[in-house]
C-alpha positions as CSV (number, residue, x, y, z in Angstrom):
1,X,56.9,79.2,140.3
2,X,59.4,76.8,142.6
3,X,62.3,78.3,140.0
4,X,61.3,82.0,141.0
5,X,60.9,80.7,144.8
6,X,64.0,78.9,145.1
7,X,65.6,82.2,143.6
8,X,64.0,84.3,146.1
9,X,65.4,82.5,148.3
10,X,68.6,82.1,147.6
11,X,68.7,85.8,147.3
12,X,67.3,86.1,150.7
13,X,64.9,87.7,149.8
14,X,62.0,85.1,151.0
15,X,62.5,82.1,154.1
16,X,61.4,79.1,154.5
17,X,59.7,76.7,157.2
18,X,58.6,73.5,157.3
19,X,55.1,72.7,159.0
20,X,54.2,69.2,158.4
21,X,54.0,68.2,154.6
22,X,53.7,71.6,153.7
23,X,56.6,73.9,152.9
24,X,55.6,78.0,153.8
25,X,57.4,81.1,152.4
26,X,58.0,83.8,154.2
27,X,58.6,87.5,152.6
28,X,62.3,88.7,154.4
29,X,62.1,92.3,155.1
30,X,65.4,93.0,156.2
31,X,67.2,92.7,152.6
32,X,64.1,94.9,151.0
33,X,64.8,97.3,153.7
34,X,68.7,97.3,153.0
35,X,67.7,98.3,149.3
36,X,64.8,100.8,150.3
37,X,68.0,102.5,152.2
38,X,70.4,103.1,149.8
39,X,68.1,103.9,146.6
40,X,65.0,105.8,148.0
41,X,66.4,109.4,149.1
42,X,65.0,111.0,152.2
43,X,63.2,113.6,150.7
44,X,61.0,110.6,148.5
45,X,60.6,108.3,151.4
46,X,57.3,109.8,152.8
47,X,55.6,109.8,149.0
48,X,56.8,106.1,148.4
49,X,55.6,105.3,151.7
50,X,52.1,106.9,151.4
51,X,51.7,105.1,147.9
52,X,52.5,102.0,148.9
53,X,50.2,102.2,152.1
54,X,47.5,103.2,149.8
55,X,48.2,100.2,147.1
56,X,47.9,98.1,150.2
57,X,44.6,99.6,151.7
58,X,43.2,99.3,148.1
59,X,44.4,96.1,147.3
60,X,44.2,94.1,150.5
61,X,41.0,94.7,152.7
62,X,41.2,93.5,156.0
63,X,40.3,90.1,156.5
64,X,40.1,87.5,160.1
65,X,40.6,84.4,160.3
66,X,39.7,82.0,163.3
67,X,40.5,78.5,163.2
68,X,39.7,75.9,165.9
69,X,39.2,72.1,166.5
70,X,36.3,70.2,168.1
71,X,35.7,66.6,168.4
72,X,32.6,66.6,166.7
73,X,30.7,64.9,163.4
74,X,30.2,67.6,160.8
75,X,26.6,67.2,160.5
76,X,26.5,67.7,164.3
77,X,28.7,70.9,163.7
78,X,26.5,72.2,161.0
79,X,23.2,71.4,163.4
80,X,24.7,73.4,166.0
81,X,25.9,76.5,163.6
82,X,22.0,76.4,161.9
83,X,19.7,75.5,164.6
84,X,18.5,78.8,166.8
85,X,18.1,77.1,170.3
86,X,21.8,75.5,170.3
87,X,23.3,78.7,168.7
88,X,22.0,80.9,171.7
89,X,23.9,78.4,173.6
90,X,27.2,79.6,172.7
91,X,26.7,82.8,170.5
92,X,26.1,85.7,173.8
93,X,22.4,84.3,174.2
94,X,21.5,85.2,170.4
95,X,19.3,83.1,167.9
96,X,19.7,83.2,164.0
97,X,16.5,82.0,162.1
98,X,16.6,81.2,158.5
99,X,15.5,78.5,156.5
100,X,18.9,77.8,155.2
101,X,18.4,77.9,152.0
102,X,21.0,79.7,149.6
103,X,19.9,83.5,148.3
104,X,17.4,83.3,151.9
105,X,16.9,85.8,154.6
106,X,18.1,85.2,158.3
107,X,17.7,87.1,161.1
108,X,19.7,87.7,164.5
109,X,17.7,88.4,167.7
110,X,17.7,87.4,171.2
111,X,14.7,87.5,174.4
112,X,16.9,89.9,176.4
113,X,18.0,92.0,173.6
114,X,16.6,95.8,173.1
115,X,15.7,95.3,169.5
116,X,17.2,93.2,166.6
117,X,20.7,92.2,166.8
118,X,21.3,91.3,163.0
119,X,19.9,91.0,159.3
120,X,21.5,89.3,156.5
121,X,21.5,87.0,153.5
122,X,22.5,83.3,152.5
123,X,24.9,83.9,149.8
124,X,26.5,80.1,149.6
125,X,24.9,77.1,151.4
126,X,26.6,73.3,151.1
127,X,25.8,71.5,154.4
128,X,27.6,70.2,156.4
129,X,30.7,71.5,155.0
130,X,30.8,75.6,154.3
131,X,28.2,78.0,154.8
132,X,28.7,81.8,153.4
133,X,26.3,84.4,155.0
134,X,26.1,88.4,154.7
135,X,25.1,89.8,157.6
136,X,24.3,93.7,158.8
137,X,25.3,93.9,162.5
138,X,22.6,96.3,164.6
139,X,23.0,95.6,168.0
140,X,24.4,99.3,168.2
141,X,25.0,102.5,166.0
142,X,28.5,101.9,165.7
143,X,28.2,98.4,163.7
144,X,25.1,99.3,162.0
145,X,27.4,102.0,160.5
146,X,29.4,99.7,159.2
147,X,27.1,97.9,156.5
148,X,26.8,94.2,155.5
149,X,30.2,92.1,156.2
150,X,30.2,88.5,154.8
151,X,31.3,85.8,157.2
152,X,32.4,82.1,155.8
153,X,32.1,79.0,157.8
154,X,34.4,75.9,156.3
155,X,34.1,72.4,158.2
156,X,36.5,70.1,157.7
157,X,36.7,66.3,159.0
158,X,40.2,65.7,160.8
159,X,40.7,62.4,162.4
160,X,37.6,62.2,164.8
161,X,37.5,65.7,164.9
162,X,36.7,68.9,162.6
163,X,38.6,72.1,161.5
164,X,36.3,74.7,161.4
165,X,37.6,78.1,160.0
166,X,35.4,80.9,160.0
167,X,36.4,83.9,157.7
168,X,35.3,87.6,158.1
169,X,36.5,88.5,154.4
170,X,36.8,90.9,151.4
171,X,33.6,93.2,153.0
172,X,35.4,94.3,155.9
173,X,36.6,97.2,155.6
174,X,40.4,98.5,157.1
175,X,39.7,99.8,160.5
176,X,36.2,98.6,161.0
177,X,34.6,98.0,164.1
178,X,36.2,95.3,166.1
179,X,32.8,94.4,167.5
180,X,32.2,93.0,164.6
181,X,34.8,90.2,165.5
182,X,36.4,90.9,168.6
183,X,33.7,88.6,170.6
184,X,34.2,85.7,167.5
185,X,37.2,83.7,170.1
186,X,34.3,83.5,173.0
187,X,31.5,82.6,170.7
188,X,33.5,79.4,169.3
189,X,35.2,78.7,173.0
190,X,31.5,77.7,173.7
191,X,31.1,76.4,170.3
192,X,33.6,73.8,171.5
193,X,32.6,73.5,174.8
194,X,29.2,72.8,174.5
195,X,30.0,70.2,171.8
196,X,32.7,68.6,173.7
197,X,31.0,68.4,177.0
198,X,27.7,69.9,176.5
199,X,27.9,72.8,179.0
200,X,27.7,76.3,178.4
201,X,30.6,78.5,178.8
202,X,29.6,80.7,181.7
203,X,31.7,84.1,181.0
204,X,30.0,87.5,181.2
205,X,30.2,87.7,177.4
206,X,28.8,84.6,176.7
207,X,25.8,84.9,178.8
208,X,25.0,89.0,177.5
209,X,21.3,88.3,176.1
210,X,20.7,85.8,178.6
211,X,21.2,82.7,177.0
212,X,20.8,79.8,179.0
């Protein structure tokens, strides 16, 4: 693989970067498009373009990442991911109940809230380190529309801090609802804050079921 990379490169056709110890490729575009250009007429340009597109949609479902660090223990991370009270703390006033337990039931819901806000499964559980959960958003039509996604938490010690990385992956679906994950920076801002310092962050988002 390094002999195919190192060709790549040299042909352009892939850069390079150094962050820290690790060495990341980067697919170059400009070269592909040169090539694209002077081989794929006009007239077959919109086909090749709608296959591709639709090899990509097929191929590679949309998938978020969040990353962020917090000086915090693991265990003390995983308490505050699991435990209902500290998660309306941080998580727009809402509580997830669930014995923790891998193949078990949890369940999304806050005081303030019209009706349920969530309903899901424990597909993976390793504390402190990764937690895996399917979940069925129904705070509105919209998400409930949108079926079960599956959502990974990964801890990772760094230093006297952790890496948590929390992954919305291969069951959401190209151009679903960004409610689904549009609120996920807010929810670990106060993740972090409340760990760090202990208070809660105060934003109109944060406080939308009335957590306290």
């Amino acid at each position: 693989m390094t002999k195919h990379l190192e060709l790549l490169e040299a042909a352009g056709l892939v850069v390079t970067r150094r962050r820290g110890r690790e060495k990341l490729h980067f697919l170059n575009p400009v070269p592909i498009r040169l090539v694209h250009d002077r081989w794929v007429s006009k007239y077959a340009e919109p086909w090749a373009a709608g296959l591709g597109d639709l090899r990509s949609r097929l191929e590679n479902p949309m998938e978020k990442v969040f990353d962020i660090y917090i000086r915090t223990t693991p265990e003390r991370f995983w308490e505050a991911i699991t435990d209902p009270e500290i998660r309306s703390r941080y998580d727009f006033g809402a509580r997830v109940t669930s014995d923790w337990s891998q193949g078990s039931r949890l369940e999304m819901g806050a005081p303030g809230a019209p009706g349920p806000l969530g309903e899901g499964q424990n597909l993976e559980v390793a504390p402190p380190h990764r937690l895996v959960r399917s979940l069925v958003a129904l705070w509105n039509d919209e998400v409930r529309s949108e079926g079960p996604t599956r959502v990974t938490w990964e801890i990772e010690p760094v230093g006297d801090s952790c890496r948590l990385a929390v992954t919305h992956d291969d069951e959401l679906r190209e151009g679903a609802s960004e409610e689904l994950y549009a609120g996920r920076p807010m929810i670990l801002s106060g993740l972090k804050t409340w760990l760090e310092t202990g208070e809660l962050l105060t934003t109109p988002g944060s406080l939308l079921y009335g957590g306290r």
